[in-house]
ChimeraX commands (.cxc) that place a marker at each C-alpha (Angstrom):
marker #1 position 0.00,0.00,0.00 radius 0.5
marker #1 position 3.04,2.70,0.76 radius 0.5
marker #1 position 4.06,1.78,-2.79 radius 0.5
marker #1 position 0.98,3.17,-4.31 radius 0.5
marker #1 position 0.46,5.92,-2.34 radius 0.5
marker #1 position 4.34,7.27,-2.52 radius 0.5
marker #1 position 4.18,6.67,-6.50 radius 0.5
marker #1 position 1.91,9.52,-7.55 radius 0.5
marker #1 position 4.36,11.54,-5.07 radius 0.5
marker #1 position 7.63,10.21,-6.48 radius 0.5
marker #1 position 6.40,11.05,-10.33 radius 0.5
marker #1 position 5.49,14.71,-9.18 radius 0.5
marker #1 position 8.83,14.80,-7.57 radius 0.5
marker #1 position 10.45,13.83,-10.78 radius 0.5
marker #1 position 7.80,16.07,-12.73 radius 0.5
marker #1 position 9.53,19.07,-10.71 radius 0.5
marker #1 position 12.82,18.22,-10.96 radius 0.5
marker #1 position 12.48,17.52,-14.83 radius 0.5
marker #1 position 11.19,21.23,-14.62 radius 0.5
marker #1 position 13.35,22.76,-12.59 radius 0.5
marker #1 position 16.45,21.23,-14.85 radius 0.5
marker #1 position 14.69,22.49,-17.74 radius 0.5
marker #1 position 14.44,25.96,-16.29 radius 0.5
marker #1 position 18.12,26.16,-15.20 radius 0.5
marker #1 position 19.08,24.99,-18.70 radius 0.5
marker #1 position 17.43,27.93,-20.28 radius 0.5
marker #1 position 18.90,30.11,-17.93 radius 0.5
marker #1 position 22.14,29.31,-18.01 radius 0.5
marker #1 position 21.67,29.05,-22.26 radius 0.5
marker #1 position 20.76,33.28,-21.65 radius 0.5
marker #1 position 23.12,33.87,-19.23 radius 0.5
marker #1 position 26.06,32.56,-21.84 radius 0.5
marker #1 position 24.73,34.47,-24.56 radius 0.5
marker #1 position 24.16,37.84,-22.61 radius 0.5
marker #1 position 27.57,37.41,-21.46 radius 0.5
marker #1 position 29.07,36.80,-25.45 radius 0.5
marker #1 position 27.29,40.03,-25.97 radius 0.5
marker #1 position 28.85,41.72,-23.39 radius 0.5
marker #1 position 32.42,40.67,-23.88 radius 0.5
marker #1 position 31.98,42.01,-27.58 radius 0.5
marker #1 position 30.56,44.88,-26.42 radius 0.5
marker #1 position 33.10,45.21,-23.59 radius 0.5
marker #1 position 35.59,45.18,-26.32 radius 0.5
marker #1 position 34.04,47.91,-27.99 radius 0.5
marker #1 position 34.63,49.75,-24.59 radius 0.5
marker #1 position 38.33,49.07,-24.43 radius 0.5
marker #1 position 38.79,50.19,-27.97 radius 0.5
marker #1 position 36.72,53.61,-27.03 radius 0.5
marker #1 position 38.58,54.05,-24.13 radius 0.5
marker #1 position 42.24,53.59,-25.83 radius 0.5
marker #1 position 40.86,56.25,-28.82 radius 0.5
marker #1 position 40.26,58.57,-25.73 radius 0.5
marker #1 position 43.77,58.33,-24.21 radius 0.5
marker #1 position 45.54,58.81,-27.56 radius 0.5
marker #1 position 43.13,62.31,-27.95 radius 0.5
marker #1 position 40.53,60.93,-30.30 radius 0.5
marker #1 position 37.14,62.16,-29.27 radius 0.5
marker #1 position 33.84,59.81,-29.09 radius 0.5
marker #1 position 31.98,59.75,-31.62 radius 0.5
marker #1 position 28.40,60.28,-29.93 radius 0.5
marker #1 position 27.11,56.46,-30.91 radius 0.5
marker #1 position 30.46,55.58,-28.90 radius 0.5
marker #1 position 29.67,57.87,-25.89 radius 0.5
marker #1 position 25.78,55.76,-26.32 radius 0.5
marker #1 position 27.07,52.21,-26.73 radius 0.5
marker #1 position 29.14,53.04,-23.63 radius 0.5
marker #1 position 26.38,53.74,-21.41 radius 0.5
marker #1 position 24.36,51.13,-22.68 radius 0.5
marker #1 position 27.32,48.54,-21.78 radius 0.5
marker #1 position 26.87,50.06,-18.30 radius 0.5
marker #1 position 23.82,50.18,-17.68 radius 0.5
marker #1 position 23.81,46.79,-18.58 radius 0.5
marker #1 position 26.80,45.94,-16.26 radius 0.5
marker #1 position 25.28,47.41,-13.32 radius 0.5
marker #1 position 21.69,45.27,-14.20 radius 0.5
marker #1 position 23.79,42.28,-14.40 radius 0.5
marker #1 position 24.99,43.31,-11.08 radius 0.5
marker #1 position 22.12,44.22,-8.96 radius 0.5
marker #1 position 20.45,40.86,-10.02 radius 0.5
marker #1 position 23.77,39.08,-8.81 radius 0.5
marker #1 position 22.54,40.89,-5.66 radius 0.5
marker #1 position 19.06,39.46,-5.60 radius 0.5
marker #1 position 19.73,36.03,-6.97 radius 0.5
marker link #1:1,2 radius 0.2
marker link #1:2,3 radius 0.2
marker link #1:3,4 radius 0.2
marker link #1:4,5 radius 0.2
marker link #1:5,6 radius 0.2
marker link #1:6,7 radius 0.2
marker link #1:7,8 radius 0.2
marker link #1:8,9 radius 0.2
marker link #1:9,10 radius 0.2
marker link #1:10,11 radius 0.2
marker link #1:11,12 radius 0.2
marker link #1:12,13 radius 0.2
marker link #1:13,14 radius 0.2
marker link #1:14,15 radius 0.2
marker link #1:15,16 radius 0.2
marker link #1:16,17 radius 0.2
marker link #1:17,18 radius 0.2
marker link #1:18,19 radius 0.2
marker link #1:19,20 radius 0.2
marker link #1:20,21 radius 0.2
marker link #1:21,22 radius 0.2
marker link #1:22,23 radius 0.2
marker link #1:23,24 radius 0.2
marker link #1:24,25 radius 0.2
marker link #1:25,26 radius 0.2
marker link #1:26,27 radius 0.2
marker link #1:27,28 radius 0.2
marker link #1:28,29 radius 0.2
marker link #1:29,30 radius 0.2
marker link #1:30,31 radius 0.2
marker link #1:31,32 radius 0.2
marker link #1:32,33 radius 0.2
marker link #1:33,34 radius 0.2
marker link #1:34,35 radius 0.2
marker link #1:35,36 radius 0.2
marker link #1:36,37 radius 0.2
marker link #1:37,38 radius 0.2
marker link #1:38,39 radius 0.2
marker link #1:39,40 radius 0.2
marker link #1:40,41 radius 0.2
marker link #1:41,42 radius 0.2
marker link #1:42,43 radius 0.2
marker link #1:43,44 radius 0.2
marker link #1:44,45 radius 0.2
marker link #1:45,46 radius 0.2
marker link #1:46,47 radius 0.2
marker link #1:47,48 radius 0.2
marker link #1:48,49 radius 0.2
marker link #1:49,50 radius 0.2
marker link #1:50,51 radius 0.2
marker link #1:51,52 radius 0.2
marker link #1:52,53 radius 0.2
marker link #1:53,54 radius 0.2
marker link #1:54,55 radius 0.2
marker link #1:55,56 radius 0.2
marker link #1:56,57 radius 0.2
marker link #1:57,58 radius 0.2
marker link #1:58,59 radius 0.2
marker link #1:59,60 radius 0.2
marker link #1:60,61 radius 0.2
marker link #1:61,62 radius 0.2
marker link #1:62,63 radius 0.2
marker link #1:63,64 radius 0.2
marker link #1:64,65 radius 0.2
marker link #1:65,66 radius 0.2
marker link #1:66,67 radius 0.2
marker link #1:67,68 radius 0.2
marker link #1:68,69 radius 0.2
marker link #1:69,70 radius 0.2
marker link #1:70,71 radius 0.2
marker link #1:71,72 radius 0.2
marker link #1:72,73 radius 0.2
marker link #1:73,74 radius 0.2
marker link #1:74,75 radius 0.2
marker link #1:75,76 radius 0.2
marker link #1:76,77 radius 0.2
marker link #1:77,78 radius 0.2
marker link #1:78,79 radius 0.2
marker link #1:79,80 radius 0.2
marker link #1:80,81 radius 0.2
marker link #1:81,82 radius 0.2
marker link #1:82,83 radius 0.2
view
């Protein structure tokens, strides 16, 4: 009888778990590709910030991709935070 009643429980248990391993594949799948993104942009921010110490002034889409990048940074950081 403890075999029947423990077997709907143990097949929601693997229900959730089949779920929650789904769930933390996706996020870790956006996590990688938000980070890709952000190296290349990173990059970008190396290369503005080299142009600005040999004189070169920012062109104003660099001066915007640069605050993007941060703001971006910082998100990435206050959900580190929370999570």
């Amino acid at each position: 009888m403890n075999k029947r009643e423990n077997t709907p429980n143990a097949a929601k248990a693997n229900q959730d778990s089949s779920q929650k391993d789904l769930q933390i594949e996706i996020l870790t799948e956006a996590l990688g590709e938000i980070l890709r993104e952000l190296d290349a942009d990173l990059y970008q921010c190396v290369a503005c910030i080299s142009a600005l110490s040999a004189g070169k002034p920012l062109t104003p889409a660099d001066k915007a991709m640069m605050l993007a990048v941060a703001r971006r940074v910082h998100g990435l950081a206050r959900l580190q935070q929370h999570g």
